[in-house]
LOBAKE-892365 format. One record per residue (C-alpha): residue in three letters; x, y, z. Coordinates in steps of 0.2 Angstrom, whole numbers, plus 5000, padded with zeros to 4 digits. Example, Ala and Ser with C-alpha at 12.3 -4.5 7.8 and 13.67 -1.06 7.14 Angstrom:
BEGIN
ALA506249785039SER506849955036
This chain:
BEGIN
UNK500050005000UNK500650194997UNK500050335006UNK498850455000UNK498250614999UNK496350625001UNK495250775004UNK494250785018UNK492750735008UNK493450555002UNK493850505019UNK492450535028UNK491550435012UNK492950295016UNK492450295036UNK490550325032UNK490750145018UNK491450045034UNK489850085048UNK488749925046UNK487249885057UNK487649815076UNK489449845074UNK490549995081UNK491150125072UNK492550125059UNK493150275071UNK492950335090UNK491750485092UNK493250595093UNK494550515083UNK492850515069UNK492850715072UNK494750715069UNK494850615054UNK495550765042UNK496750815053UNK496850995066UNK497751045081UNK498650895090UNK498150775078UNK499250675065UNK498250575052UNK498350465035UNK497750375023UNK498550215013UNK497750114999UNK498250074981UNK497750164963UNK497150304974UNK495850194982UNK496050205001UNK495950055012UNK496750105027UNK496550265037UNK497650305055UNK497250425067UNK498350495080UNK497650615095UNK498550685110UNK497650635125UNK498450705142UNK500250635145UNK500050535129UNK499550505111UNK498150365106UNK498150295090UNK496550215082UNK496450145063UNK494850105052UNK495149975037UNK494349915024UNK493549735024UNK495149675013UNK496249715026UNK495149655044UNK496349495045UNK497949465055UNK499149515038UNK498249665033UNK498049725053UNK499949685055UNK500249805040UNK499149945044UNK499749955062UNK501549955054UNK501150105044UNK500150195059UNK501450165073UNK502550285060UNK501350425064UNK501650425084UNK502950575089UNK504750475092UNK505050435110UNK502950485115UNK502050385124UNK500550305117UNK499350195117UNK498150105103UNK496350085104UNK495749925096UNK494249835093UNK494249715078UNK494749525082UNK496149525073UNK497049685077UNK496949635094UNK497649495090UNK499249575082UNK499349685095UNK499549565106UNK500749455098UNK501749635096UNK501949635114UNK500549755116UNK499449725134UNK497749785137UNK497549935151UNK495649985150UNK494149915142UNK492650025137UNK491149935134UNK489349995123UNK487849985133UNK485849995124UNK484049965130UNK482449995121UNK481450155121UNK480350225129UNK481050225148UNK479950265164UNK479950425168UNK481350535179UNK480850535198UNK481850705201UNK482550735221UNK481650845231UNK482551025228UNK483251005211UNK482651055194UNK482950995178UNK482951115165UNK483751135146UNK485551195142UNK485451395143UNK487051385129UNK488351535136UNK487651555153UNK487851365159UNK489451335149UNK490851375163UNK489551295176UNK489451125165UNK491351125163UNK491651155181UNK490350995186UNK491250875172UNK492850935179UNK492550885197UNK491750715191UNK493150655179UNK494450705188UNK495450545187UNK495050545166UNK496350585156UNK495250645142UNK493450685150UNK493950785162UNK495350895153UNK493750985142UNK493651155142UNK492351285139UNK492951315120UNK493051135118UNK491251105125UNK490651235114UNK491451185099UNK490951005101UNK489151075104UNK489151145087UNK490051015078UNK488450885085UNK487051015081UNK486751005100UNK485051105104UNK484651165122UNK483551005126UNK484950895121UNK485750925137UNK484950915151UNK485351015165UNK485350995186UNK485051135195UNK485051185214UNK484751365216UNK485051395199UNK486651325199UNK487051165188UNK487551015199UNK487250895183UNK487150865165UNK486750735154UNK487050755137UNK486150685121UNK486650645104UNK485650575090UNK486850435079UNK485450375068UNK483550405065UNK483150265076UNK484550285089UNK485250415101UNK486650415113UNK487050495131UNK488750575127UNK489250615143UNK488250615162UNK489050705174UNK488650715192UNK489650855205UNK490450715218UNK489650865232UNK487950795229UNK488150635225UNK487050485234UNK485250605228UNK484850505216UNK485350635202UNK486250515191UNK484650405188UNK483850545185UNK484750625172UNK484950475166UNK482950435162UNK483050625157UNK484150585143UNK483350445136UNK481650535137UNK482550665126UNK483150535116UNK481450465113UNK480550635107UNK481650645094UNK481250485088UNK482450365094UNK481850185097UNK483550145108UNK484650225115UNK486550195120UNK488150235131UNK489950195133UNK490750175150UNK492050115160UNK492049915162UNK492949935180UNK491450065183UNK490449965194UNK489550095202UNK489250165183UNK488849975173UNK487749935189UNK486550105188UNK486450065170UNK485849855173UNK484749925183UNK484050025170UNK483849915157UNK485349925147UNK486549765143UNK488249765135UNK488349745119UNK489949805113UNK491949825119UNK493149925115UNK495049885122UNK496650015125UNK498449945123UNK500050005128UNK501849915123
């Protein structure tokens, strides 16, 4: 394979021709966002008689890069993976720490036999549609996004509740309201907790297709934790979810999230997916 020079266009055509029903994306949300390149990001394409069949991204993330690759069908066995992550590993910073995100059978399997170990598992999680209703605690409102007003307040609660995530908990207000845009986010997307006014909470909605939304990110303040608020927001969102038309909804979280995975048994969802980091 050679490496190519697509437009922004042909690659997201490339990424958009891998998505299949009931499978994960050719990309991670943000790597997906990244896929043309931009500040902190390295990426590529490979393929042959300008056809690409192979596309790497690399995002720092904290102390360290992460590295994910889509691939065409061609190339989802142990010698095309084996290639690809040859080629990819070439676009990590000499000497950088990294780590690679991977969730195709084979790729894992390269990895391994590369000496790669696994550190952290995210896992998908769906139910059906439509939920019970939210049983909000006694003093709390719930309440729409107010864009410009909430923004440092949200930023502040996802702060404090991923503190120990490298890539959650580092967003910043520019970033919250670039990624906004970029998703079309209205006001009732995300769902805001209020005490006094002030946000203690958010969950925030995505549509992915037609028939299916996603909670991009719940975030409870630790301060005020043990209310209840989680569930809550978390019925909030799906209600959301299902008057725009979704018939399920999904999430991604920690595996070692027990507290997390547990709220969402309880709830309805199961596990449907898994997505594996490795580091060398």
């Amino acid at each position: 394979m050679e490496r190519l020079t697509p437009d922004a266009t042909e690659i997201a055509e490339f990424l958009d021709g891998l998505a299949s029903e009931g499978e994960l994306p050719a990309l991670s949300g943000h790597k997906r966002r990244s896929a043309a390149g931009g500040d902190g990001v390295i990426v590529a394409s490979w393929g042959r008689d300008g056809r690409i069949e192979a596309h790497g991204v690399v995002a720092r993330h904290g102390d360290r890069y992460a590295l994910e690759t889509a691939v065409a069908p061609s190339l989802a066995h142990p010698e095309g993976e084996r290639q690809v992550l040859d080629l990819a590993l070439g676009l990590v910073p000499e000497g950088s720490p990294f780590t690679v995100w991977a969730w195709r059978p084979a790729q894992r399997a390269v990895l391994e036999e590369a000496g790669f170990v696994p550190i952290r598992t995210v896992v998908r999680m769906r139910r059906p549609l439509p939920a019970p209703p939210a049983q909000v605690p006694a003093g709390v409102d719930l309440r729409p996004w107010r864009r410009g007003l909430d923004d440092e307040a949200i930023v502040a609660v996802n702060r404090a509740a991923f503190a120990d995530h490298r890539e959650q908990g580092a967003m910043t207000v520019d970033e919250l309201v670039e990624a906004t845009r970029e998703m079309g986010t209205e006001p009732s997307d995300l769902v805001v907790a209020a005490i006094d006014d002030e946000p203690v909470g958010f969950c925030w909605t995505r549509p992915v297709t037609p028939q299916e939304g996603e909670i991009h990110v719940i975030a409870v303040d630790p301060a005020v934790a043990g209310r209840g608020l989680g569930r809550a927001l978390v019925l909030a969102g799906l209600e959301r979810i299902h008057r725009r038309g979704g018939r399920w909804a999904r999430l991604w979280t920690d595996a070692d999230n027990e507290r997390a995975v547990g709220l969402y048994r309880r709830l309805g969802f199961t596990q449907d997916a898994e997505n594996v980091e490795y580091a060398h």
